[in-house]
DSSP file (Angstrom, degrees, kcal/mol; ACC not computed):
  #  RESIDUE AA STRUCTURE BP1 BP2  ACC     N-H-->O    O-->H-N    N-H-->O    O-->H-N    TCO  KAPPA ALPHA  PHI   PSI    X-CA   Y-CA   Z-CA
    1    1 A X              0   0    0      0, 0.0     2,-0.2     0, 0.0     0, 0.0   0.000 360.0 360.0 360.0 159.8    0.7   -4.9   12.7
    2    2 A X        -     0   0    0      1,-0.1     2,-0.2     3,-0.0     0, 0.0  -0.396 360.0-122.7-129.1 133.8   -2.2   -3.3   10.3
    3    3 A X     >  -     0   0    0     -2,-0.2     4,-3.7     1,-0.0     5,-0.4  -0.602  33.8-113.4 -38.3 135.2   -5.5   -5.8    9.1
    4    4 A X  T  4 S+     0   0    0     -2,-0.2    28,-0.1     2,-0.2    72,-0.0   0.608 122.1  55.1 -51.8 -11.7   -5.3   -5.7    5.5
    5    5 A X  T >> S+     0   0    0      2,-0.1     4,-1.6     3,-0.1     3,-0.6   0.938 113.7  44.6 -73.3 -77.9   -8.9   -3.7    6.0
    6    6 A X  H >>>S+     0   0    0      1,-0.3     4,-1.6     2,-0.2     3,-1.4   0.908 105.9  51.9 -35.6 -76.0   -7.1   -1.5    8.2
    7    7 A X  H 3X5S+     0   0    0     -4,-3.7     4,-1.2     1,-0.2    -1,-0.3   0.914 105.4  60.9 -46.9 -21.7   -4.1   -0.8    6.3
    8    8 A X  H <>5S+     0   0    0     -3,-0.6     4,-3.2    -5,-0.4    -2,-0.2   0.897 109.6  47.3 -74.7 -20.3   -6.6    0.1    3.2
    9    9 A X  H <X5S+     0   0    0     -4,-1.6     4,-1.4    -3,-1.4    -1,-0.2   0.774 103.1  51.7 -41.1 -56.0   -7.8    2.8    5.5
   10   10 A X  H  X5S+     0   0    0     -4,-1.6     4,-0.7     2,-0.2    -2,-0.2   0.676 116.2  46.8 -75.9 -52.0   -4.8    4.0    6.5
   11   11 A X  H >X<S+     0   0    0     -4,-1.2     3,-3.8    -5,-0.6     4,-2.5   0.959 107.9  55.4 -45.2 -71.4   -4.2    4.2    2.3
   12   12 A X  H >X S+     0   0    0     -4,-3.2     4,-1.3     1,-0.4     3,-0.6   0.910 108.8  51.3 -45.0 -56.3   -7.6    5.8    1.6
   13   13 A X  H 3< S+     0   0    0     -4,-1.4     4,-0.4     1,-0.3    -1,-0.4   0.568 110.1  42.6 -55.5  -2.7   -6.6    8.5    4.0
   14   14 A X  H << S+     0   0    0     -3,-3.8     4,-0.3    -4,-0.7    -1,-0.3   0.741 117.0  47.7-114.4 -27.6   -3.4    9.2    2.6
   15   15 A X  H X< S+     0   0    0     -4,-2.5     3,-5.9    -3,-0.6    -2,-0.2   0.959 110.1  59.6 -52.2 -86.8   -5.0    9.1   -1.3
   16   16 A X  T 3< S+     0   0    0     -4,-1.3    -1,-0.2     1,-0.3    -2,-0.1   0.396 116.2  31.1   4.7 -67.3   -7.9   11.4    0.3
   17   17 A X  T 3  S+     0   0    0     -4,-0.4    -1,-0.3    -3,-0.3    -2,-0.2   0.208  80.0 124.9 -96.4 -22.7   -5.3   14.0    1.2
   18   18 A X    <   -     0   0    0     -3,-5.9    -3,-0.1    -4,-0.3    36,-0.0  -0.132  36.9-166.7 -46.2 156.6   -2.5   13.9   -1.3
   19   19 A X        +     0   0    0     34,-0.0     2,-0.3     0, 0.0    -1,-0.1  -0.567  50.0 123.6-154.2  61.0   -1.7   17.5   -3.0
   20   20 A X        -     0   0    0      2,-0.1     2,-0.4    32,-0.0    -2,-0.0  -0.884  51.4-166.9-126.9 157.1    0.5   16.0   -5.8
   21   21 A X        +     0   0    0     -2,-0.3     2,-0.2     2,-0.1    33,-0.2  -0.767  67.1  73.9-146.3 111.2    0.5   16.1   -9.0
   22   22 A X  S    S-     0   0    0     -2,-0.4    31,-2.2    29,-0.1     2,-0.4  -0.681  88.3 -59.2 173.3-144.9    3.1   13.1  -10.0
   23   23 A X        -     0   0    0     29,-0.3     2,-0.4    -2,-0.2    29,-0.3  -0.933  29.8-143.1-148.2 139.8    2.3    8.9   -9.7
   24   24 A X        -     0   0    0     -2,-0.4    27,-0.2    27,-0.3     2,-0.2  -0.944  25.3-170.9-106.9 105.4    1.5    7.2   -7.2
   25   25 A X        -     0   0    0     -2,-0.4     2,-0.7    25,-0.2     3,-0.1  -0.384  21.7-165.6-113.2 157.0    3.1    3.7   -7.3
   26   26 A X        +     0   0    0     19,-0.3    21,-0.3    -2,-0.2    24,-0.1  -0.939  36.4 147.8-127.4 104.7    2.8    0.1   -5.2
   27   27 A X        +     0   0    0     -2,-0.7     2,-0.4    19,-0.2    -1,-0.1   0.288  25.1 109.4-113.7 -17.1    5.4   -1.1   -6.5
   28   28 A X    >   -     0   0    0     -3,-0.1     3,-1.8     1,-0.1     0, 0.0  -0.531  66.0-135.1 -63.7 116.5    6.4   -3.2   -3.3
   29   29 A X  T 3  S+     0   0    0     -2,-0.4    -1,-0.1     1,-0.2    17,-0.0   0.772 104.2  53.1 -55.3 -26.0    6.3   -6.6   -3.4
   30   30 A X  T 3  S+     0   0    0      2,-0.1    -1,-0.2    51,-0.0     3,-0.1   0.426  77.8 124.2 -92.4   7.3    4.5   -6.8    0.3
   31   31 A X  S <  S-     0   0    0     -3,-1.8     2,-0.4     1,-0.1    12,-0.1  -0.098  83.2 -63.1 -62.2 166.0    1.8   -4.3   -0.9
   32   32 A X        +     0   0    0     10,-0.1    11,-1.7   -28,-0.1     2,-0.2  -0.431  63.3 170.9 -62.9 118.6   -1.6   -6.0   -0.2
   33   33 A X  E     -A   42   0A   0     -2,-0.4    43,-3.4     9,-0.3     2,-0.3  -0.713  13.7-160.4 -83.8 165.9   -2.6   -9.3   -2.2
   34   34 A X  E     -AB  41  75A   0      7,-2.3     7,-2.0    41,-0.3     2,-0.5  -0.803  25.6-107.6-140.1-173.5   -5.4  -11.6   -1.7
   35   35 A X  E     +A   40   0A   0     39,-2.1     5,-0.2    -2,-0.3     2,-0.2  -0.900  35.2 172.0-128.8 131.4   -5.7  -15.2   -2.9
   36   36 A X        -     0   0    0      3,-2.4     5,-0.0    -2,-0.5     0, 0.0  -0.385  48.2 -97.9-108.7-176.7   -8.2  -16.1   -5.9
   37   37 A X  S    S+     0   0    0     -2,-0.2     3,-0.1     1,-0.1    -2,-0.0   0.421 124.4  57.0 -86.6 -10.1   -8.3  -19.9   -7.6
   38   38 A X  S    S-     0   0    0      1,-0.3     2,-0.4     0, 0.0    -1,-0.1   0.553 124.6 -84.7 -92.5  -3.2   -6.2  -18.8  -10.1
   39   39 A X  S    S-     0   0    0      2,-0.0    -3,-2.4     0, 0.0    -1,-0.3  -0.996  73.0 -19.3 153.2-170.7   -3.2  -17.6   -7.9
   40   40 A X  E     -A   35   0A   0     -2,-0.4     2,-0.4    -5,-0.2    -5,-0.2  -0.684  56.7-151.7 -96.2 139.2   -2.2  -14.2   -5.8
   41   41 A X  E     -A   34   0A   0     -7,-2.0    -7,-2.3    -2,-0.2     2,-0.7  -0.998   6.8-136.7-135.7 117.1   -4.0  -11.3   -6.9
   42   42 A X  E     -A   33   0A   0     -2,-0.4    -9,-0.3    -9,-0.2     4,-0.1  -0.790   6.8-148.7 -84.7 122.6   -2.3   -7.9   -6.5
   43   43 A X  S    S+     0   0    0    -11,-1.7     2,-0.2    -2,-0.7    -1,-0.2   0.872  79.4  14.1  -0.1 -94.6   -4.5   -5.0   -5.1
   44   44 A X  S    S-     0   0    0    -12,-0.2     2,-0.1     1,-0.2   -13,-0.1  -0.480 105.7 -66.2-112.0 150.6   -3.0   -2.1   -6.9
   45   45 A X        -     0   0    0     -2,-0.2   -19,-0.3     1,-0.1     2,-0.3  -0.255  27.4-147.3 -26.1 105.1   -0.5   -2.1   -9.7
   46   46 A X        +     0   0    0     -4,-0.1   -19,-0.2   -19,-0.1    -1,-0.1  -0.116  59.6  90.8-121.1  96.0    2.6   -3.3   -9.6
   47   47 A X  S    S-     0   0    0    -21,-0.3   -21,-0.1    -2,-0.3     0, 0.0   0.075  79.3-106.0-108.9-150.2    4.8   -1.0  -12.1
   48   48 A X  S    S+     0   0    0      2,-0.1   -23,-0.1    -2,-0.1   -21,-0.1  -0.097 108.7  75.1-150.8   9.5    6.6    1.8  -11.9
   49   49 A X  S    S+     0   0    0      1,-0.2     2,-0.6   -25,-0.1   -22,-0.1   0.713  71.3 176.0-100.3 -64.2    4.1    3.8  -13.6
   50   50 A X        -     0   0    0    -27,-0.1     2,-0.3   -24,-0.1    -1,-0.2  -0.829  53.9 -53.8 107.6-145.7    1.5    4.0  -10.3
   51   51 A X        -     0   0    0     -2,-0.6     2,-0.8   -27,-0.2   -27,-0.3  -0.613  57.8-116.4-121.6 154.7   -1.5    6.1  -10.9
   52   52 A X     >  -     0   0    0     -2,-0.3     4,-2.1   -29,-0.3     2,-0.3  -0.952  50.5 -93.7-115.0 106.4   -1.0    9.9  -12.1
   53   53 A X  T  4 S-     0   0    0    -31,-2.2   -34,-0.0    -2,-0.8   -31,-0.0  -0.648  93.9  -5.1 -58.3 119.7   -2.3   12.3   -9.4
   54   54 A X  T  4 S+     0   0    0     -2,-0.3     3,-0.4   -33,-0.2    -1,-0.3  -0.744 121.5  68.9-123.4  34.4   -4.8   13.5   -9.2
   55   55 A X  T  4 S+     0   0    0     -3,-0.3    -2,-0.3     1,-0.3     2,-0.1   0.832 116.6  31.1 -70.8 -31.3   -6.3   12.1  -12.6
   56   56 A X  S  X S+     0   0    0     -4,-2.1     4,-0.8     2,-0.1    -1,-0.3  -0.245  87.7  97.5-125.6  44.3   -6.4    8.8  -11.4
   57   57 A X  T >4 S+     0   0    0     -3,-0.4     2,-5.6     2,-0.2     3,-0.8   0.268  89.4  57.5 -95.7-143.0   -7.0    9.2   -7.1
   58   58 A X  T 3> S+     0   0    0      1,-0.4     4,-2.2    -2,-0.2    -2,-0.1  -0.168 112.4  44.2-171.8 -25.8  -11.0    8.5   -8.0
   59   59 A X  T 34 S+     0   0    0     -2,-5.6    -1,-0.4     2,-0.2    -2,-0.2   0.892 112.7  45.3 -96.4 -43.0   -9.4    5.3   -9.4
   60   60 A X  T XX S+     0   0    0     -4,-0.8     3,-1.5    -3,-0.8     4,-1.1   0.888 111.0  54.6 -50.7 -67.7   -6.9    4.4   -6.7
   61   61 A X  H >> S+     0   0    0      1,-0.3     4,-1.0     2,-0.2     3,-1.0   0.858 105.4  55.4 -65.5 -43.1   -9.7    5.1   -4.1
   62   62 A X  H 3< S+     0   0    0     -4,-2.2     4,-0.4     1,-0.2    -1,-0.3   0.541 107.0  52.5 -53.3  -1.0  -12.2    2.4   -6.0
   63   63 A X  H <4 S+     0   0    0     -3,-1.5    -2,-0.2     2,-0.2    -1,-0.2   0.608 102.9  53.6 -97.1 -16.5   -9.7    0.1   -5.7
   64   64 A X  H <X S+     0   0    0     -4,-1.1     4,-1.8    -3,-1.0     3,-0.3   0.751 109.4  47.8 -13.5 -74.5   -9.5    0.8   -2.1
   65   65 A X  H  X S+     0   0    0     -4,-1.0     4,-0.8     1,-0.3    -2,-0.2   0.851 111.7  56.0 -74.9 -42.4  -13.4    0.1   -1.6
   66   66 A X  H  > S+     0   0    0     -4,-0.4     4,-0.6     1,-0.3    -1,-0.3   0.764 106.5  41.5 -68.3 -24.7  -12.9   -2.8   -3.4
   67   67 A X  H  4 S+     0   0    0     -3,-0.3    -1,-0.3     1,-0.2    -2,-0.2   0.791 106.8  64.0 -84.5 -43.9  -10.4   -4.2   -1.5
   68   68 A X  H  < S+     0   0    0     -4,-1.8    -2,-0.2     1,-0.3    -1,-0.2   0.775 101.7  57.0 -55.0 -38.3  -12.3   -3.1    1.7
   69   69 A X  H  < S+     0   0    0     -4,-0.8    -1,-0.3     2,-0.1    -2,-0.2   0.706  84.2  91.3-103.1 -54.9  -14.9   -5.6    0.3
   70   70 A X  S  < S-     0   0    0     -4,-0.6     5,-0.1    -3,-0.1    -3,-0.0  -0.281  88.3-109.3 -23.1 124.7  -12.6   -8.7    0.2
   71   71 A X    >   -     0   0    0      1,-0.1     3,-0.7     3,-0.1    -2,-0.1  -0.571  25.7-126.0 -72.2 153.7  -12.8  -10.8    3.6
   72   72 A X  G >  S+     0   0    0      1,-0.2     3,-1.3     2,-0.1   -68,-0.2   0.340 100.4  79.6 -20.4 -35.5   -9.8  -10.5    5.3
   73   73 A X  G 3  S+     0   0    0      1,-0.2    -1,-0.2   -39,-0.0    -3,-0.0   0.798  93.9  54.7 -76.3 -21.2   -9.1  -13.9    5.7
   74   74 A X  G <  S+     0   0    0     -3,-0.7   -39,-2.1     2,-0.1     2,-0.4   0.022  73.6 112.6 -91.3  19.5   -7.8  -13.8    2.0
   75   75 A X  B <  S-B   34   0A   0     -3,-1.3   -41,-0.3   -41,-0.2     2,-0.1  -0.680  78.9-109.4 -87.3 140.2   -5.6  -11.4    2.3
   76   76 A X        -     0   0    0    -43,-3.4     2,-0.2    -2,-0.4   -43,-0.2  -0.558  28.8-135.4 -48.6 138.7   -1.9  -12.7    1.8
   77   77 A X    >>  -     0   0    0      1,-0.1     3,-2.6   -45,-0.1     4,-1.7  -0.781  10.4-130.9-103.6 146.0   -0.2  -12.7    5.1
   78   78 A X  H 3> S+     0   0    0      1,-0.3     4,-0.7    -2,-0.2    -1,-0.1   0.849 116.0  57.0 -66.7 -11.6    3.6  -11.1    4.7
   79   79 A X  H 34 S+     0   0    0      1,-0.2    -1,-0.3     2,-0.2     3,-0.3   0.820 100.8  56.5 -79.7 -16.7    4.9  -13.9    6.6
   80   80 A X  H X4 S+     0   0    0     -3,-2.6     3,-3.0     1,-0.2     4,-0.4   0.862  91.6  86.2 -73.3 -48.8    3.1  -16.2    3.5
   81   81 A X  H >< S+     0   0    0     -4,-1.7     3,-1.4     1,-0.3     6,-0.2   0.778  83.5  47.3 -46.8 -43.2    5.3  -14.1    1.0
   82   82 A X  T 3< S+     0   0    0     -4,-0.7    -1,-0.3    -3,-0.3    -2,-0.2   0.770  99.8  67.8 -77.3  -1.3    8.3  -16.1    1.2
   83   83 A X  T <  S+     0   0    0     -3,-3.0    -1,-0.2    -4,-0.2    -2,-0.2   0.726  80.0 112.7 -52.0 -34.2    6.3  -19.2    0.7
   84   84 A X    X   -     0   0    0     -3,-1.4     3,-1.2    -4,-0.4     0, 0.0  -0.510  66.7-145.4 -88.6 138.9    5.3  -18.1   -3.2
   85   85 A X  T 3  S+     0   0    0      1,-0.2    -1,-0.2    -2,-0.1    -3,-0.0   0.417  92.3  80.1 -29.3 -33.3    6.5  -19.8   -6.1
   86   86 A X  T 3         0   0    0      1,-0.3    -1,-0.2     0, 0.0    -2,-0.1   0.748 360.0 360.0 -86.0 -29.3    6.5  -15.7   -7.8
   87   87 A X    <         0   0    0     -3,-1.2    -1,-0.3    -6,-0.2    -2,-0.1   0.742 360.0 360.0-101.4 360.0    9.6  -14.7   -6.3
């Protein structure tokens, strides 16, 4: 299984590389969160609108670096997910 560092990697490289021109959504409930004092903090959107390609990849990919920036240790773990109060 992926580090949450790692899987944002694995992301950037597939943003990088897209040749779409349609939204790109996290929409998944197991997409990366991290843990704040207020709560679980999703990463990326999660709608069903996504990002619009490739006006918003510049936008997706700071969000990326940003995440990349986060320690690791604060990433949600998926096994955590059925633990939350959210679902």
């Amino acid at each position: 299984m992926l580090s949450p560092h790692e899987e944002l990697r694995e992301i950037r490289m597939m943003v990088e590389r897209l040749e779409i021109s349609g939204r790109l959504c996290f929409d998944h409930f197991i997409n990366l969160a991290y843990k704040t004092v207020l709560g679980i903090v999703w990463l990326f959107k999660q709608d069903y609108d996504g990002y619009k390609m490739p006006e918003e990849r510049v936008k997706v990919l700071e969000i990326i670096d940003s995440g990349l920036k986060i320690d690791e240790s604060l990433y949600v773990r998926v096994e955590e997910l059925s633990e939350l109060s959210a679902i």
